[in-house]
C-alpha positions as CSV (number, residue, x, y, z in Angstrom):
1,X,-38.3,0.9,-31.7
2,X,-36.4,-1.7,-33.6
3,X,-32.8,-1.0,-34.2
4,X,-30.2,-2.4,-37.2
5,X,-26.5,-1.8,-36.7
6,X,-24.1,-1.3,-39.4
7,X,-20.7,-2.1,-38.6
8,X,-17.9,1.0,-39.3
9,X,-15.0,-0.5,-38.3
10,X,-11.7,0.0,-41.2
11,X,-12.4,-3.3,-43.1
12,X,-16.2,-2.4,-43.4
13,X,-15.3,1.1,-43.6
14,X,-12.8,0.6,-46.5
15,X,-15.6,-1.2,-48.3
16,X,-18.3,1.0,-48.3
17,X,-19.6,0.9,-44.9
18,X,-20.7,5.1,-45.1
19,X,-22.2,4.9,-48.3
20,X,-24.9,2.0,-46.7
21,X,-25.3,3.9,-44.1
22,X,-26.8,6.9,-46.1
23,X,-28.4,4.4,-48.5
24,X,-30.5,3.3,-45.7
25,X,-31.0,6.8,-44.1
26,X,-32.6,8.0,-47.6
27,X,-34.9,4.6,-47.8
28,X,-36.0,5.2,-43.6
29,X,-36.7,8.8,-44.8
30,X,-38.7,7.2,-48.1
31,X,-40.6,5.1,-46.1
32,X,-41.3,7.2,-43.6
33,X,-39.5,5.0,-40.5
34,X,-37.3,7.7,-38.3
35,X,-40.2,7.0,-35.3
36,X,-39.6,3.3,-36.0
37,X,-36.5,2.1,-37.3
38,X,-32.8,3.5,-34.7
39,X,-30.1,3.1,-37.3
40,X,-26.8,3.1,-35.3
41,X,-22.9,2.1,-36.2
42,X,-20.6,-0.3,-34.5
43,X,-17.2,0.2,-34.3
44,X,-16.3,-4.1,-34.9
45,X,-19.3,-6.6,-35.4
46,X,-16.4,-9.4,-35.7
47,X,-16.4,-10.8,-39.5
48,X,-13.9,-8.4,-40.6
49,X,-13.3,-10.7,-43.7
50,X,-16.9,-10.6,-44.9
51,X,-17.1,-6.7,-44.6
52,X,-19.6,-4.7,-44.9
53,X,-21.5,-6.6,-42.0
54,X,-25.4,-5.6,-40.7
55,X,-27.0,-6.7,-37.7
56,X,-30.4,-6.9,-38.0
57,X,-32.5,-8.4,-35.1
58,X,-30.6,-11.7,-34.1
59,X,-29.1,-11.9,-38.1
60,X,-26.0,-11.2,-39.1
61,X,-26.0,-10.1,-42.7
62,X,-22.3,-10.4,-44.4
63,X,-21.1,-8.8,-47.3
64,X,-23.5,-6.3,-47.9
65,X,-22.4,-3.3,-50.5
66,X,-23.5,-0.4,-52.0
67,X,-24.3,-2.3,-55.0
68,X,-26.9,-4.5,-52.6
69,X,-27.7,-1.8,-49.9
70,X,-31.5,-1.1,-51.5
71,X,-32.1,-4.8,-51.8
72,X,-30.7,-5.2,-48.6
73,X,-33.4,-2.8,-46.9
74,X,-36.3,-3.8,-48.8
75,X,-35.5,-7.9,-48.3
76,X,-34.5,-8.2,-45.0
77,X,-34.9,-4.7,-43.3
78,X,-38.8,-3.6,-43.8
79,X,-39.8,-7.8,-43.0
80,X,-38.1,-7.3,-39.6
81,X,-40.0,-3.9,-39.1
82,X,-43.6,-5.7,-39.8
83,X,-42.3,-8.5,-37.5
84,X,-41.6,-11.1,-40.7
85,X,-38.1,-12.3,-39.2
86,X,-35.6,-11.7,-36.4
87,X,-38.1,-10.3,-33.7
């Protein structure tokens, strides 16, 4: 099972940092990836200034929103589930 980690720490927390988190738990739940995908929180990923950050294999993606969440999901975290990047 591949994992992504979404940081929840106050600075990503303050921007939005829940609200991704549910954004990707309805796209796992569309695509059909709870046996695949472990979506866990962090309490500090370290980039506090470029809040909300994801980890997603060995990338760190910065700035991610609400706004960017489904393009976020479908660009970077389905490739890294069919083994496209970050394996």
């Amino acid at each position: 099972m591949k994992s992504v980690e979404v940081c929840l720490g106050s600075a990503c927390h303050l921007r939005g940092a829940d609200k991704i988190v549910q954004i990707f738990m309805q796209k796992m739940e569309e695509y059909q990836l709870n046996a695949k995908l472990y979506l866990k929180g962090s309490f500090c990923l370290g980039h506090c200034s470029d809040a909300v950050i994801v980890q997603i294999g060995n990338e760190t993606l910065k700035n991610v929103t609400p706004e960017n969440a489904n393009v976020v999901f479908e660009n970077k975290i389905l490739p890294y589930l069919r083994g496209e990047n970050n394996e």
